[in-house]
N, C-alpha and C positions, 0 to 999 in steps of 0.2 A: 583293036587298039592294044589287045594285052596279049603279046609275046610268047610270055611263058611265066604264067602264074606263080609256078615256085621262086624263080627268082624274085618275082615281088613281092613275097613273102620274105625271103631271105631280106631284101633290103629294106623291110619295111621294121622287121626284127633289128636290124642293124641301127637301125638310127632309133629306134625308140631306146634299145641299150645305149646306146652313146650319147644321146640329150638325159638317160638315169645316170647314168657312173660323172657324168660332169656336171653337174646340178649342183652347187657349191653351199655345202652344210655349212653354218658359220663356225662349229670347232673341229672342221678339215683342216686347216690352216688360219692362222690369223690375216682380216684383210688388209690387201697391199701388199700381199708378201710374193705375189705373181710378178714375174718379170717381163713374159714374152705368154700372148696369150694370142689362140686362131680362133674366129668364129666363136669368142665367146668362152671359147675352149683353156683353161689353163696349158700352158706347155713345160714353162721352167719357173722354178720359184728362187728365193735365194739362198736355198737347202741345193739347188741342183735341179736334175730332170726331175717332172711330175709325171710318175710312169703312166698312172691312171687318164691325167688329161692326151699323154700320148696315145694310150691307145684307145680310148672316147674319137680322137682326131683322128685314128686307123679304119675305125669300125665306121665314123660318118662317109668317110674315105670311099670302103668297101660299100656302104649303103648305095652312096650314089651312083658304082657301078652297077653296081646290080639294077639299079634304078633305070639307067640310063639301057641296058642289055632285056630286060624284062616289057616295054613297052615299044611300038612301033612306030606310033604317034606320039606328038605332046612330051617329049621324054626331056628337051632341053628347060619346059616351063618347068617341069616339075620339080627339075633338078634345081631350076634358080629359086622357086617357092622352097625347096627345102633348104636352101642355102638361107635364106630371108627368115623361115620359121626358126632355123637353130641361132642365128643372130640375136633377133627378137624373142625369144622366150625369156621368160621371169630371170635375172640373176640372181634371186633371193629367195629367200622366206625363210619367217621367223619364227619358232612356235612359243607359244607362252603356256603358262600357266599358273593358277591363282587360286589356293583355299583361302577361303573366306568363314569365320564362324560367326553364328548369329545366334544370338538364343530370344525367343516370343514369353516377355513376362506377361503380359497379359494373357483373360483367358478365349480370347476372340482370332481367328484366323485372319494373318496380316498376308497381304501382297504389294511386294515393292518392286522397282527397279533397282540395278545396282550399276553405277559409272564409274569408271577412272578418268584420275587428274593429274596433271603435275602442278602441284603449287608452286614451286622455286626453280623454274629450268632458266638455266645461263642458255645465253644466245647461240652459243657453241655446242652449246648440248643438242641429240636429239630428241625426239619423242621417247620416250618410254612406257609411261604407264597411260598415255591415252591411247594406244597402239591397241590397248587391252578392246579397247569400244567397237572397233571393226568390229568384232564377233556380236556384238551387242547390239542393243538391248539385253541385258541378264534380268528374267525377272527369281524372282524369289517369293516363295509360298512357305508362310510357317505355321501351323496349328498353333492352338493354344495352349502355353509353355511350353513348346518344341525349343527344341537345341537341334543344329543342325551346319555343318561347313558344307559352304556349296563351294563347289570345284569347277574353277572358270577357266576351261582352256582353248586355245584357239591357233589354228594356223594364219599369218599376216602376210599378206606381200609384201616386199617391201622395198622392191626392185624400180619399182617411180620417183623413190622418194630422195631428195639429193642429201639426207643425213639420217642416218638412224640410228639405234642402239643395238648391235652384232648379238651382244648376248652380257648376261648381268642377272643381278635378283635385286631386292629390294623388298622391306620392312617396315612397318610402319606404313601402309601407303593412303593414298588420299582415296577416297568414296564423299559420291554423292547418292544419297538414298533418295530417290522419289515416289511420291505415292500421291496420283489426285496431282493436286496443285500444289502439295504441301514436298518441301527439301528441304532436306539435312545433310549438311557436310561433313564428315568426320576427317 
């Protein structure tokens, strides 16, 4: 079935580099600013050529030759499955992150949960800080009078979703602390 294994190396190289370099950070560009896009692939923005989605769209290019040269059997399925996988793969993700400080007045060892909310999102808005909860359940352990900021970070999908928040911070934010049956909102 397999040809000549170095080429399917080479093409299998080629398209894992081509779905990395076009994987779209959200402060590569701001979204919407794509004009003409293959496979997923950025091509032209309204700066001009996107050299990088050009040549992502060269190396998928070369991959599939390779692809297609490397196998003796099965070579058109594979080529249409990887035409399908670089369509369908993720167009997003978000990473977040979130220090939190807690200090334990009492002198007894506390374990809670820790959630995000959005208390006031307009209709037009998207998610934000419940986005935070994918990663979640946070729990939190504090001895007795410990101080302590836990550090909530998480990578989201968010390529399902038909609205979300690209990128932003935010102060002040909403928590629900759980412990048992008993909740506090802050």
């Amino acid at each position: 079935m397999i040809k000549n294994k170095r080429f399917l190396g080479i093409a299998i190289l080629l398209f894992s580099l081509s779905i990395m370099i076009s994987f779209p950070f959200p402060h590569e560009y701001p979204m919407g600013q794509e004009l003409t896009s293959a496979l997923n692939i950025p091509i032209t923005t309204i700066n001009g050529i996107n050299y990088v989605g050009v040549t992502a769209l060269a190396m998928l290019a070369g991959s599939l030759f390779f692809l297609v040269k490397s196998l003796e059997k099965f070579h058109m399925r594979l080529v249409l499955l990887a035409i399908v996988a670089t369509v369908f793969l993720p167009i997003g993700l978000v990473s977040a992150r979130c220090e939190l400080p807690f200090k334990n007045h009492s002198s007894d060892q506390v374990t809670f949960n820790v959630e995000f909310y959005d208390k006031y999102r307009f209709e037009d808005e998207g998610e934000m800080l419940t986005l935070l909860n994918e990663g979640g359940p946070f729990e939190v352990t504090l001895q007795g009078k410990e101080r302590k900021t836990v550090k909530v970070e998480a990578e989201i999908d968010v390529s399902g979703r038909a609205s979300f928040v690209s990128s932003g911070g935010a102060w002040g934010v909403n928590l629900q602390i759980k412990s048992g049956n008993k909740l506090r909102k802050l």
